[in-house]
C-alpha positions in Angstrom: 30.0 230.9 -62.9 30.6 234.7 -63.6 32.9 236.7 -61.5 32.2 240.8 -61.1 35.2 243.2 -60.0 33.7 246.1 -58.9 35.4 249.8 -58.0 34.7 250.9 -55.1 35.3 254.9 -56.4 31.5 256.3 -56.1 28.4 254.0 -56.0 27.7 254.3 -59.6 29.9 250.9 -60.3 28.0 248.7 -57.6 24.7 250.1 -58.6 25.6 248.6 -62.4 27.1 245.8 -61.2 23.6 245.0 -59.0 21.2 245.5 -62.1 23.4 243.2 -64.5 23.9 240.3 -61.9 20.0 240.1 -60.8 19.5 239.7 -64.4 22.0 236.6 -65.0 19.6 234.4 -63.1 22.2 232.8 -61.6 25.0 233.4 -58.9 27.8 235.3 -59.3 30.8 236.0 -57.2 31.5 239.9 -56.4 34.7 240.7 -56.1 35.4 244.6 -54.6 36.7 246.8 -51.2 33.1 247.4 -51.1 30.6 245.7 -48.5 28.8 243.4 -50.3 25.2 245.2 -51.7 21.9 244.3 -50.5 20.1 241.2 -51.9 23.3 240.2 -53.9 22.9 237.2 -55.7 25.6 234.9 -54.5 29.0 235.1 -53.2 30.9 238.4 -52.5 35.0 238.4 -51.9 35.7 241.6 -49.8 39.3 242.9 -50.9 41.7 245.0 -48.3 42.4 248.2 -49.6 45.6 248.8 -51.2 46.4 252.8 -50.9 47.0 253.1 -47.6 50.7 254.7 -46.6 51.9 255.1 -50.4 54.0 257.2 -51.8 53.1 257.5 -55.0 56.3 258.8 -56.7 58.2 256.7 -54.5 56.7 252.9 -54.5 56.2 253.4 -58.6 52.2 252.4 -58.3 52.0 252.5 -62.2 55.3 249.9 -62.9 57.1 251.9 -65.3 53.5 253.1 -66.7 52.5 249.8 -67.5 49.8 249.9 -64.4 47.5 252.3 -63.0 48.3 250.9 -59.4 50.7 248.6 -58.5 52.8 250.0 -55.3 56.0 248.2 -54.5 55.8 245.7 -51.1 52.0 247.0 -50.3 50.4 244.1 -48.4 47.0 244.9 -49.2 47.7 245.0 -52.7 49.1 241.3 -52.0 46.6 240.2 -49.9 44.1 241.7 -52.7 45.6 239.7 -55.9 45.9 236.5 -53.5 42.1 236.4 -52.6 40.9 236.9 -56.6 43.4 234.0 -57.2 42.1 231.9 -54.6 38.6 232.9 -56.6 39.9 232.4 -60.1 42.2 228.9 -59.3 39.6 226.2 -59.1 38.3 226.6 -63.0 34.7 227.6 -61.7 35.0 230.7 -63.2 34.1 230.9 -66.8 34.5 234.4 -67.2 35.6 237.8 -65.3 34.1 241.4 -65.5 36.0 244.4 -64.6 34.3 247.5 -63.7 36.8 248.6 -63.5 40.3 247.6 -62.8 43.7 247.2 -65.4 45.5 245.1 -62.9 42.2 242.7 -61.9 41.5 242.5 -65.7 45.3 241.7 -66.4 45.5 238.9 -63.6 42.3 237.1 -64.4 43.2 236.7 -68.2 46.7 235.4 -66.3 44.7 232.9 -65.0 43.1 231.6 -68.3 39.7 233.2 -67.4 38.2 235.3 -69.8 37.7 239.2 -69.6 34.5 241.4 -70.2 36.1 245.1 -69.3 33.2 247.7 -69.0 34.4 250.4 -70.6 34.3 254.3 -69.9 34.4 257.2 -71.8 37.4 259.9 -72.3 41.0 259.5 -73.3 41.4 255.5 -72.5 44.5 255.4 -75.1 47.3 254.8 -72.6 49.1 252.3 -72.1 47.6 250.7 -68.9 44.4 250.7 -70.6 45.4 249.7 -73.7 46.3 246.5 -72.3 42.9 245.7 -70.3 40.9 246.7 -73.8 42.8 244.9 -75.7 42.7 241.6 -74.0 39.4 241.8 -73.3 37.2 239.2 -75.4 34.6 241.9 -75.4 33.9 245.9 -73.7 30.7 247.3 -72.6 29.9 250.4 -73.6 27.3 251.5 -71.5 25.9 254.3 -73.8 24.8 254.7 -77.4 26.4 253.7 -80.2 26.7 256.9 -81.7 28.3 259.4 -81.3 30.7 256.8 -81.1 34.4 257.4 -79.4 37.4 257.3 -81.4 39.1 254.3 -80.5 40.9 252.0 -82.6 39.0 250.0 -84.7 39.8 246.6 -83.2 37.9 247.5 -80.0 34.9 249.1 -81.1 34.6 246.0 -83.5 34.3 243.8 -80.1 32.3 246.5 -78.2 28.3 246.2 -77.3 26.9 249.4 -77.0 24.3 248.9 -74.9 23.0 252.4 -73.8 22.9 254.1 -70.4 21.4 252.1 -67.6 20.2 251.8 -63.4 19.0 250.5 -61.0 15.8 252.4 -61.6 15.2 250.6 -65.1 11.2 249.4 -65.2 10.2 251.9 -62.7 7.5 253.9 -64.3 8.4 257.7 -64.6 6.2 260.1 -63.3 4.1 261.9 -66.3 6.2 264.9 -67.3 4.6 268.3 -65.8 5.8 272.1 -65.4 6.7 271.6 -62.0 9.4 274.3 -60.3 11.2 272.2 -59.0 14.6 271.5 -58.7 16.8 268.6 -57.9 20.4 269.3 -57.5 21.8 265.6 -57.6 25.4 264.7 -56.6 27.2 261.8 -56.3 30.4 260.8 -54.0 33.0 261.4 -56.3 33.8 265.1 -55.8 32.3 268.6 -57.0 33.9 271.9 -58.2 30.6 273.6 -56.5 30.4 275.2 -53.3 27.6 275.7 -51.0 27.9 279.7 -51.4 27.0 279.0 -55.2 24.5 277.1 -54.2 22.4 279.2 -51.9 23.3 281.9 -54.7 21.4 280.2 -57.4 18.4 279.5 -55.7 18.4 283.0 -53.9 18.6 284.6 -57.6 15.3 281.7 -58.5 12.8 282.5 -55.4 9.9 280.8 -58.2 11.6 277.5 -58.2 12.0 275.0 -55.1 15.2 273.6 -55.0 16.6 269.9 -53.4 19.9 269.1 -53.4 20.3 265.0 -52.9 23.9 264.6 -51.8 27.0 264.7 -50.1 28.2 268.0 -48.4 29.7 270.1 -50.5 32.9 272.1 -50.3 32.7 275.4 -48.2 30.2 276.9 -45.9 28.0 279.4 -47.0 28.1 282.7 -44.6 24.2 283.1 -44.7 21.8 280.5 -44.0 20.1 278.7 -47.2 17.1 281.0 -48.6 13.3 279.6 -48.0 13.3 278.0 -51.1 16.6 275.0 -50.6 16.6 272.1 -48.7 19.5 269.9 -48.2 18.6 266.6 -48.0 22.1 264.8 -47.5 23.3 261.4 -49.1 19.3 259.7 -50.4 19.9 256.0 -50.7 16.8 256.2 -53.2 16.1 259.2 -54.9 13.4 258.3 -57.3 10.9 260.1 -55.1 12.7 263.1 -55.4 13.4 262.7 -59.2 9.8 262.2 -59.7 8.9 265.6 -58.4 11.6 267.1 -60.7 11.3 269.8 -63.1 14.8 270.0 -63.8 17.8 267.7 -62.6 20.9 269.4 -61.8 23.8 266.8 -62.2 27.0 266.0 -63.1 28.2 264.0 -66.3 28.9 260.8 -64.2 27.7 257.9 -65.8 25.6 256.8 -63.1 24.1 260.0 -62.2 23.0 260.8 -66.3 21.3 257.0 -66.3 18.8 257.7 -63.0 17.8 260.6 -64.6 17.3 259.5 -67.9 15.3 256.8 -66.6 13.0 259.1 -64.7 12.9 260.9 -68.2 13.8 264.5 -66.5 15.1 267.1 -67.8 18.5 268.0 -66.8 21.5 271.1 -66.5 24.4 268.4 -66.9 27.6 270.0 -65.5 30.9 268.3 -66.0 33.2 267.9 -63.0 36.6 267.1 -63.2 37.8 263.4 -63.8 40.7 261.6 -64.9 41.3 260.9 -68.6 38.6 264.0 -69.0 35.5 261.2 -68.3 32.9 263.3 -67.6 34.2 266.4 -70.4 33.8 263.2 -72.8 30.6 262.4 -71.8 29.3 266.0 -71.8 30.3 266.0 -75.0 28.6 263.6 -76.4 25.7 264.9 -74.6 25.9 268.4 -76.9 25.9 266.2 -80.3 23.1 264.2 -79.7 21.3 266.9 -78.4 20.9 265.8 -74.8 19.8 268.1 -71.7 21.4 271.4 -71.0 25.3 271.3 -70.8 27.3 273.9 -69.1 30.8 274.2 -68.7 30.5 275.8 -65.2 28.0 276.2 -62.4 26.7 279.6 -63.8 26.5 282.8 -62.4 23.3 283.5 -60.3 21.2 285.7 -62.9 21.6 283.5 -65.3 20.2 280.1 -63.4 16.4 281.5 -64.3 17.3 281.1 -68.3 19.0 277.8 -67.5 16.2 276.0 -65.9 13.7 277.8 -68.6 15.7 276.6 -71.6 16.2 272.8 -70.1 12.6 272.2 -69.0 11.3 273.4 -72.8 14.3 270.6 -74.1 12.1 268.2 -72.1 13.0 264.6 -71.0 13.3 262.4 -73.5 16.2 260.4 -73.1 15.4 257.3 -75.3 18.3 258.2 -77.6 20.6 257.8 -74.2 19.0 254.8 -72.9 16.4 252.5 -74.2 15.8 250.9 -70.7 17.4 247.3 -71.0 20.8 248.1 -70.7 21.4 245.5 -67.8 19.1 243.4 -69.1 21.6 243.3 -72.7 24.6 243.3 -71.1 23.5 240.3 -69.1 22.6 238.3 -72.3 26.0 239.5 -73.8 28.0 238.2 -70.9 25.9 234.7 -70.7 26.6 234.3 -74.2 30.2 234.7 -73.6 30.6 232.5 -70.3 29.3 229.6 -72.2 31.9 229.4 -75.2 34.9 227.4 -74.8 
């Protein structure tokens, strides 16, 4: 049996963690402070959460920097490590994936269990991470293999690069038109984008139709939104919306930049802050392969109408970014492994 970690930060990691397990044909255990997700195949461990009253400074949550999160005397981070024990201590487990977690990678290999650690781009050179990626038997790089990240060379020699993938791998994209419209997509994780800039940009664009699939964002804009901007709040499913899609507005999450590659959009990819400079990494590697429209900053209002021009003639062909059997790979990689002895 394969057990799954998953973070509950965002819903890009359950989403991944969905698409690999329904391709293992066979039951695996999810382990997260997450609910379990709909139609999961097999068992799902629901963990306390563990940040609630710490001090950070104060309970040392990274043990001398050897940890990302370890607070002193926390009961949920006890009752937390006692409950993947109690899933780790019978020997059914043949192997454990973290996505992502130093500490639940660390106590599983404690265990004797095996370690896949889905990797993530930026600076993942400290020492907390050091130790997950380097016990790991292997890391999944869930983008291409080039440009590749510099990392020492005893990881990337155990990494499979398996492209970008979601949930909406197999789904046939709607045939590419010159459509106006706009999707502005975000995810759950925090934006550096307020709702003044928003009904700026599609103010200064009357010709384009703009939807915005989301959370709230920060600030309330003085004037109500212009005719052409809807807000649709959080979409569970937005492949509707991406279908109709000129242009994808996003953010350099993983998660985010694999829905729209697989709806083959073109996209205005906007970086948002992250630790170990995730998303600047990503973005990146967006700009050397050539990949969507990258911009450092949600741009000025007169200059949205050049944006959306420029991305919508770079087209959507994201192939290079995602071939379309990402989970499909990474399942095969991860039976393969929980088979060896």
């Amino acid at each position: 049996m394969i057990a799954y970690y998953v973070h509950h930060h965002g819903s890009g990691h359950v989403h991944r963690a969905t698409s690999i397990a329904h391709h293992l044909g066979e039951d695996v255990i999810g382990i997260s402070s997450l609910d379990a997700p709909a139609r999961w195949p097999g068992r799902w461990t629901t963990l306390p959460g563990d940040a609630h009253g710490v001090d950070a400074a104060h309970d040392d949550v990274s043990a001398g920097a050897t940890l990302h999160w370890a607070p002193r005397h926390h009961a949920g981070l006890r009752e937390r490590m006692a409950l993947v024990s109690a899933d780790l201590r019978g020997g059914a487990v043949r192997l454990l994936v973290a996505d992502v977690s130093v500490e639940i990678a660390l106590l599983a290999r404690l265990h004797g269990v095996p370690v896949v650690v889905v990797a993530q781009p930026g600076r993942r050179t400290d020492r907390a991470h050091r130790t997950a990626y380097d016990l790991a038997d292997a890391l999944i790089a869930p983008w291409p293999r080039q440009p590749a990240p510099d990392w020492p060379e005893a990881w990337l020699a155990k990494t499979e690069h398996v492209g970008a993938f979601s949930r909406f791998d197999g789904r046939p994209a709607a045939p590419a038109t010159a459509q106006r419209n706009v999707l502005v997509l975000w995810g759950a994780g925090g934006l550096t984008v307020s709702e003044t800039q928003l009904h700026a940009a599609a103010a200064a664009t009357p010709h384009w139709r703009w939807d915005i699939a989301g959370p709230p964002v920060s600030g309330t804009a003085s004037d109500p939104p212009p005719p052409n901007l809807r807000h649709h709040g959080w979409v569970d499913d937005p492949w509707p919306l991406l279908g109709e899609a000129g242009v994808v507005i996003t953010h350099a999450g993983q998660n985010a930049l694999a829905e729209v590659a697989a709806a083959r959009r073109p996209a205005v990819v906007i970086p948002q802050p992250r630790p170990f400079d995730e998303q600047h990494a990503t973005a990146a590697a967006l700009v050397r392969a050539g990949l969507g429209v990258v911009v450092p900053t949600w741009p000025e209002p007169h200059r949205w109408s050049a944006v959306l021009t420029t991305a919508q003639a770079r087209g959507g062909d994201w192939s290079p970014w995602s071939r379309g059997d990402g989970a499909a790979r990474t399942a095969a990689v991860l039976r393969d492994l929980a088979q060896r002895r």
